[in-house]
TORKOL-4160 file (C-alpha; in steps of 0.2 Angstrom, whole numbers, padded with zeros to 4 digits, m for minus):
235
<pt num="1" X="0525" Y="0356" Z="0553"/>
<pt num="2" X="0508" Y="0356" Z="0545"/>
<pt num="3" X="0497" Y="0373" Z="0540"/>
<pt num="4" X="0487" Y="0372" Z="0555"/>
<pt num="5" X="0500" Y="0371" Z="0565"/>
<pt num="6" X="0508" Y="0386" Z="0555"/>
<pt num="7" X="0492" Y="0397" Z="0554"/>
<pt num="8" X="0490" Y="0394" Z="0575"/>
<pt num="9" X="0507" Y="0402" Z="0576"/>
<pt num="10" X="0503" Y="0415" Z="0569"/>
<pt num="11" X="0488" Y="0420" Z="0576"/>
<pt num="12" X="0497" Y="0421" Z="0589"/>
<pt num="13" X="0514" Y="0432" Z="0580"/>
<pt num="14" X="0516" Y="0449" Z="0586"/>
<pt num="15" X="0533" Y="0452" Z="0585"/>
<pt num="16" X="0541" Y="0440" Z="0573"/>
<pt num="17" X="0544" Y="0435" Z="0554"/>
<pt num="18" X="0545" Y="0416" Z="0556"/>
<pt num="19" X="0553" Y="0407" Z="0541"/>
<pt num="20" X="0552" Y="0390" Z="0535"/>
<pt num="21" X="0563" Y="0380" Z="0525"/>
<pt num="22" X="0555" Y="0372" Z="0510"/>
<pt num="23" X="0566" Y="0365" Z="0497"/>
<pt num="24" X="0577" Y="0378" Z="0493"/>
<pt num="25" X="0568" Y="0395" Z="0499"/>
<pt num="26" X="0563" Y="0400" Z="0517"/>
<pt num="27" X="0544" Y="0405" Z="0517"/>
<pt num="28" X="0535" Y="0415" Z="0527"/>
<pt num="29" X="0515" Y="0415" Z="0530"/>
<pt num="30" X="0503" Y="0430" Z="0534"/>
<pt num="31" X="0507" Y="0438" Z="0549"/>
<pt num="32" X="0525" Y="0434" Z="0545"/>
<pt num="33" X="0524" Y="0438" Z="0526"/>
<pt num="34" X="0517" Y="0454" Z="0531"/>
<pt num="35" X="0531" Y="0460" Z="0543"/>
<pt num="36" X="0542" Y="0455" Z="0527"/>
<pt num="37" X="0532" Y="0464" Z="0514"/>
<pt num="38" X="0530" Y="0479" Z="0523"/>
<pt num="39" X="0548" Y="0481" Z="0532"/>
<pt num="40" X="0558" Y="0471" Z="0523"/>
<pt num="41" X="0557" Y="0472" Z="0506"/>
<pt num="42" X="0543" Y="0470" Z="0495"/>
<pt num="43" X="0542" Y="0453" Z="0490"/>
<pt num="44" X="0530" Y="0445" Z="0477"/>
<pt num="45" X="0517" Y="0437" Z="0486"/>
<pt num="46" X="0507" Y="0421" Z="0483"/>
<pt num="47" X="0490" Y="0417" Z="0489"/>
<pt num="48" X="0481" Y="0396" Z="0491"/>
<pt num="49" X="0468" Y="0391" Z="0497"/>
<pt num="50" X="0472" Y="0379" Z="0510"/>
<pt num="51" X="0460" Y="0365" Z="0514"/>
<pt num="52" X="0464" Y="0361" Z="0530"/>
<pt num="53" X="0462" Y="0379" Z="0538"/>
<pt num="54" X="0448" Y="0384" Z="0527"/>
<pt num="55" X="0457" Y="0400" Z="0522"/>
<pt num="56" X="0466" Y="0409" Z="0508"/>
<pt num="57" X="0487" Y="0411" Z="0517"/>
<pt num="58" X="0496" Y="0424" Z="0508"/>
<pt num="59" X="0515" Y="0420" Z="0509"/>
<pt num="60" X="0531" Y="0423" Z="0498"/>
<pt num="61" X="0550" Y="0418" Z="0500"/>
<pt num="62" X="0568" Y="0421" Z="0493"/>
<pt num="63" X="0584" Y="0407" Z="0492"/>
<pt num="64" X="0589" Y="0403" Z="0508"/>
<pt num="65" X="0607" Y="0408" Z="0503"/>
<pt num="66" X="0601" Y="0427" Z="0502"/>
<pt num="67" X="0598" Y="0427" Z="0520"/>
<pt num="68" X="0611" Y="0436" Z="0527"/>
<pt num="69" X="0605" Y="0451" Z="0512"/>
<pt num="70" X="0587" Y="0450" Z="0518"/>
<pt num="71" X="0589" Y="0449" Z="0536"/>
<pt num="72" X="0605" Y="0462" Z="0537"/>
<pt num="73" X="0602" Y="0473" Z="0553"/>
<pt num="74" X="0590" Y="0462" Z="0563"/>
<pt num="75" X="0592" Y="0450" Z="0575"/>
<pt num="76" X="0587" Y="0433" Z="0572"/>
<pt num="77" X="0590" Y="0415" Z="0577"/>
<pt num="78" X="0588" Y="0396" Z="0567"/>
<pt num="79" X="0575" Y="0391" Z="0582"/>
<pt num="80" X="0578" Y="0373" Z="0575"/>
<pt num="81" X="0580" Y="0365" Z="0558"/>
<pt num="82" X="0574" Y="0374" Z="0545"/>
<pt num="83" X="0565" Y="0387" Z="0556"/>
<pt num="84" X="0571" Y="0403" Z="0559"/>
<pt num="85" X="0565" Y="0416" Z="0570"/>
<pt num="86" X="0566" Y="0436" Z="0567"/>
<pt num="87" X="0563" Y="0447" Z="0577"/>
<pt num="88" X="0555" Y="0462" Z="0570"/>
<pt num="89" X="0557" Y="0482" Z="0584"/>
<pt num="90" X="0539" Y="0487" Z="0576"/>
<pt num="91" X="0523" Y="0478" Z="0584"/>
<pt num="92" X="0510" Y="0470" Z="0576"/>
<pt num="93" X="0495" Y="0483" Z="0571"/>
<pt num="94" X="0479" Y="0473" Z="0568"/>
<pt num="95" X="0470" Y="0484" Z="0558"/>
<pt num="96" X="0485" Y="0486" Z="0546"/>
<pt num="97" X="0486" Y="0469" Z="0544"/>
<pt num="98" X="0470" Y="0465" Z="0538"/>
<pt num="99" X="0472" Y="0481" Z="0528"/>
<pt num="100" X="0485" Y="0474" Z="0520"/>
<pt num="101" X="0479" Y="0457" Z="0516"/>
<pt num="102" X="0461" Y="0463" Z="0509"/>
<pt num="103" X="0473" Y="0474" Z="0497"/>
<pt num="104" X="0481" Y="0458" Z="0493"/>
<pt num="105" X="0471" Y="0446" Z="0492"/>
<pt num="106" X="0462" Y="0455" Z="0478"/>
<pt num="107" X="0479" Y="0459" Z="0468"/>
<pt num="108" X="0487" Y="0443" Z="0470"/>
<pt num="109" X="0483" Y="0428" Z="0459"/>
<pt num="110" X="0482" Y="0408" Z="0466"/>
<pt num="111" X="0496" Y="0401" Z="0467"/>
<pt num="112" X="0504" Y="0390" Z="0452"/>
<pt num="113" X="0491" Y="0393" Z="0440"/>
<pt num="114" X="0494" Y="0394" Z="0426"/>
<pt num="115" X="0515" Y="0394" Z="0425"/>
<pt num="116" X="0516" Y="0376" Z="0437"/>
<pt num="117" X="0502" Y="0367" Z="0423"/>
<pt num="118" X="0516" Y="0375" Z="0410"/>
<pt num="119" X="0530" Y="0369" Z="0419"/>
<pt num="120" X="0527" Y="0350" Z="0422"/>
<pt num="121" X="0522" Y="0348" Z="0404"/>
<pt num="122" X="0539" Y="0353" Z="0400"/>
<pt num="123" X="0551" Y="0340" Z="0397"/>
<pt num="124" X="0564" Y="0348" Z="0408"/>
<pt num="125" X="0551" Y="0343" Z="0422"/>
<pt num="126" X="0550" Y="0325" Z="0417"/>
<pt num="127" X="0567" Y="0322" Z="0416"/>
<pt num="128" X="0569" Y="0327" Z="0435"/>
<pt num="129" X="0553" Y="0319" Z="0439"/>
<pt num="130" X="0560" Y="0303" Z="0429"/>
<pt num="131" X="0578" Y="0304" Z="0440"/>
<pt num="132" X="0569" Y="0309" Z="0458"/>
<pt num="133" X="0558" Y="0292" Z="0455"/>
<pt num="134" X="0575" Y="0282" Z="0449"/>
<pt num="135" X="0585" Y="0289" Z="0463"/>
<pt num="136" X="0572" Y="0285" Z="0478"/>
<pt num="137" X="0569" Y="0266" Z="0469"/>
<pt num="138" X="0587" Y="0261" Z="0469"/>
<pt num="139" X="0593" Y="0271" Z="0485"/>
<pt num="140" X="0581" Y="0258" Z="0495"/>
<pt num="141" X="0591" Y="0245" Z="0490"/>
<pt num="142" X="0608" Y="0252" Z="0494"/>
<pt num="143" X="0619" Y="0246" Z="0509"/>
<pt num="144" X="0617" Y="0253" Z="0528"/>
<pt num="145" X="0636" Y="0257" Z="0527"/>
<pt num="146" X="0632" Y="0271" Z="0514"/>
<pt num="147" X="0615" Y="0276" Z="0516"/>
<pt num="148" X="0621" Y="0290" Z="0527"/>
<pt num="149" X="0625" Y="0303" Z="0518"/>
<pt num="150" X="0627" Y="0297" Z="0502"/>
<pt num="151" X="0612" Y="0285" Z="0500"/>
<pt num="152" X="0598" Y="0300" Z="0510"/>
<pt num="153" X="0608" Y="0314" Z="0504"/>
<pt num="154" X="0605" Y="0308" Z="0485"/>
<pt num="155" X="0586" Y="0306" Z="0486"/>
<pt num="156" X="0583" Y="0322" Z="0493"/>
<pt num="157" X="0596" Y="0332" Z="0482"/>
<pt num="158" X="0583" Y="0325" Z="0468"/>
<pt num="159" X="0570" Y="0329" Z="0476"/>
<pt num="160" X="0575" Y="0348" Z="0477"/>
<pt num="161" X="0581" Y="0348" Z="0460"/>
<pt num="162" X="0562" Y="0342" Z="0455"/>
<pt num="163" X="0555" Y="0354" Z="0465"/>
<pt num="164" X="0567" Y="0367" Z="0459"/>
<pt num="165" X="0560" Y="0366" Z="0442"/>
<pt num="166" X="0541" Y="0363" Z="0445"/>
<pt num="167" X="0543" Y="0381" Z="0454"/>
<pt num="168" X="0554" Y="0388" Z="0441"/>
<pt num="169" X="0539" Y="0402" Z="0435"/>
<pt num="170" X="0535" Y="0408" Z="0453"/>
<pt num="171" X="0551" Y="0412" Z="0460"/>
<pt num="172" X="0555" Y="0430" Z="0459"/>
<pt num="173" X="0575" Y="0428" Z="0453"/>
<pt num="174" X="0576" Y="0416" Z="0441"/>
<pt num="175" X="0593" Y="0418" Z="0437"/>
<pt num="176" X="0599" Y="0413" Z="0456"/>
<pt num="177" X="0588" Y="0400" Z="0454"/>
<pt num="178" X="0592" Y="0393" Z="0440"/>
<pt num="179" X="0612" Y="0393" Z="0448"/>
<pt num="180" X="0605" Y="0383" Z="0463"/>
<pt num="181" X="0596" Y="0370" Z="0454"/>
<pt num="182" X="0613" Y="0368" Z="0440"/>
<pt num="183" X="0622" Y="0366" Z="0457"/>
<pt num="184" X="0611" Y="0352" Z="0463"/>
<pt num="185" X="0616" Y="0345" Z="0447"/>
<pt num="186" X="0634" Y="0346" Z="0449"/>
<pt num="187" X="0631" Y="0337" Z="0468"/>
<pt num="188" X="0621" Y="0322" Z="0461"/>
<pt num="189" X="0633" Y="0318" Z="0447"/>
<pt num="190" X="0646" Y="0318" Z="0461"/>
<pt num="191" X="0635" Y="0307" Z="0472"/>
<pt num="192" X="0631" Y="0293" Z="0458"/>
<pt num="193" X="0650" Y="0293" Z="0452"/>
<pt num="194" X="0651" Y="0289" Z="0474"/>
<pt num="195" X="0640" Y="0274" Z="0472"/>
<pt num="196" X="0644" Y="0267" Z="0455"/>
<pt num="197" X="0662" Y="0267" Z="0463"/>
<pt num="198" X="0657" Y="0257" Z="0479"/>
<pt num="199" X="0648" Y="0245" Z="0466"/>
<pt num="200" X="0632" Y="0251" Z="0477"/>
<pt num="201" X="0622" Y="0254" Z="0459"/>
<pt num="202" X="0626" Y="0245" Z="0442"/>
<pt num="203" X="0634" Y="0253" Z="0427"/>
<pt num="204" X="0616" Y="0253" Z="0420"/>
<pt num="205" X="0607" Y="0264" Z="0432"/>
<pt num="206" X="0625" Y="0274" Z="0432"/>
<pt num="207" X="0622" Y="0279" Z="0415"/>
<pt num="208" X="0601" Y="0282" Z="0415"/>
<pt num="209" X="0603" Y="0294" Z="0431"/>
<pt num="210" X="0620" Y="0301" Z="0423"/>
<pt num="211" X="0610" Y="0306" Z="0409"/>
<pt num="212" X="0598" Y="0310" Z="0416"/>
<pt num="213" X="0605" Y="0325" Z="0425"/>
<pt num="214" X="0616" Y="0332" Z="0409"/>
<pt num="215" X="0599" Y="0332" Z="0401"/>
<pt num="216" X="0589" Y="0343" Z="0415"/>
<pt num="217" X="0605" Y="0352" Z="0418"/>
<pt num="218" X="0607" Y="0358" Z="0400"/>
<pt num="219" X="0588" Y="0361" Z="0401"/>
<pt num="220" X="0589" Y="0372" Z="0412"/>
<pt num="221" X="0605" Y="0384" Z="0405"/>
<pt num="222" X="0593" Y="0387" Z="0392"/>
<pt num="223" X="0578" Y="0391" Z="0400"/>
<pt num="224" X="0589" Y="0406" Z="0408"/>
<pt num="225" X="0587" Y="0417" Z="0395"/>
<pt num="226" X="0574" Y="0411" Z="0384"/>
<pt num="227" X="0560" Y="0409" Z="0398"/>
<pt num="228" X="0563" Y="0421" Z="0409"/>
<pt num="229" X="0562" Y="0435" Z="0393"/>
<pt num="230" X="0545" Y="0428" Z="0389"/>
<pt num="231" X="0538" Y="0428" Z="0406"/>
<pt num="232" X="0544" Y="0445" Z="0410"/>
<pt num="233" X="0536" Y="0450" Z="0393"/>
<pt num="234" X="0518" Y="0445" Z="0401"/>
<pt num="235" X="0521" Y="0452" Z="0421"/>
């Protein structure tokens, strides 16, 4: 789903958080972010600029697995993959809203500036950049017969993992984070030992990718402490 086609939804949202998977967080976008903020729980916001609707959208999210803490007590329903729909008892106030977003859109900085410049100079970040790349050149070369799930199911468990650590500074709990990223580890050690097996990648690119992930996976155990001490120093 693009931005425009999220911004008209909630132009149209009056009764409703809707959340969208991305990654590993579900992410909800003005109207939606607003209910959560203000009834849920007071999320740290982010604010882009978005190109395409010519406006500043504030949003924030949590780990998908926190869910069922987040949403305790309200009635809500995954409308389709990676979208879920919450209702919310109290309507939509117009003139709180914008209230609300003037407040914030002074208060809260741009998204990923400076901590995500910080972060993808890092060599934790190259290391999974260096692996996602690996893993989508040789999973275009692996047979039909285990492209589904282990082929597809690969590429985008790097994917995450990359994304995981280029958002490592804006997530609110980086401890969890950092557990979920350490667990995608685990999976795509699993998945290469899967293919090497089946002879579906050499012993070559077994090795590269293998260390690959030991490298960002011991990367990222130390971050847990040492990062998130210095970034807490500066909030």
């Amino acid at each position: 789903m693009t931005f425009r086609e999220i911004i008209e939804r909630e132009d149209q949202n009056t009764d409703s958080i809707w959340l969208y998977r991305e990654g590993m967080f579900m992410k909800a976008y003005e109207r939606s972010a607003f209910f959560a903020h203000t009834l849920i729980h007071e999320f740290k916001l982010s604010k882009r600029y978005i190109k395409t609707v010519n406006m500043d959208v504030i949003s924030l999210g949590f780990p998908e697995q926190t869910i069922p803490k987040w949403l305790n007590g309200y009635v809500y329903e995954w409308v389709q993959e990676g979208l879920i729909r919450c209702r919310m008892r109290k309507k939509f106030n117009e003139v709180e809203f914008h209230n609300w977003k003037e407040v914030v859109s002074v208060n809260v900085g741009d998204r990923f500036t400076p901590h995500t410049a910080v972060i993808e100079k890092s060599p934790v970040y190259k290391v999974a950049y260096d692996l996602m790349t690996q893993t989508m050149q040789f999973a275009a070369h692996i047979s039909k017969n285990v492209s589904n799930p282990v082929g597809v199911r690969i590429k985008e468990q790097t994917y995450l993992l990359c994304y995981a650590v280029r958002v490592f500074y804006d997530v609110p709990d980086r401890d969890a984070h950092i557990d979920k990223a350490l667990e995608l580890c685990s999976e795509i050690k699993f998945a290469l030992q899967v293919l090497k097996d089946l002879k579906e990648i050499s012993v070559n690119t077994f090795a590269l990718a293998s260390e690959r992930v030991v490298s960002v996976s011991r990367q990222l155990s130390a971050l847990r402490g040492k990062v998130t001490a210095k970034v807490h120093e500066g909030d």
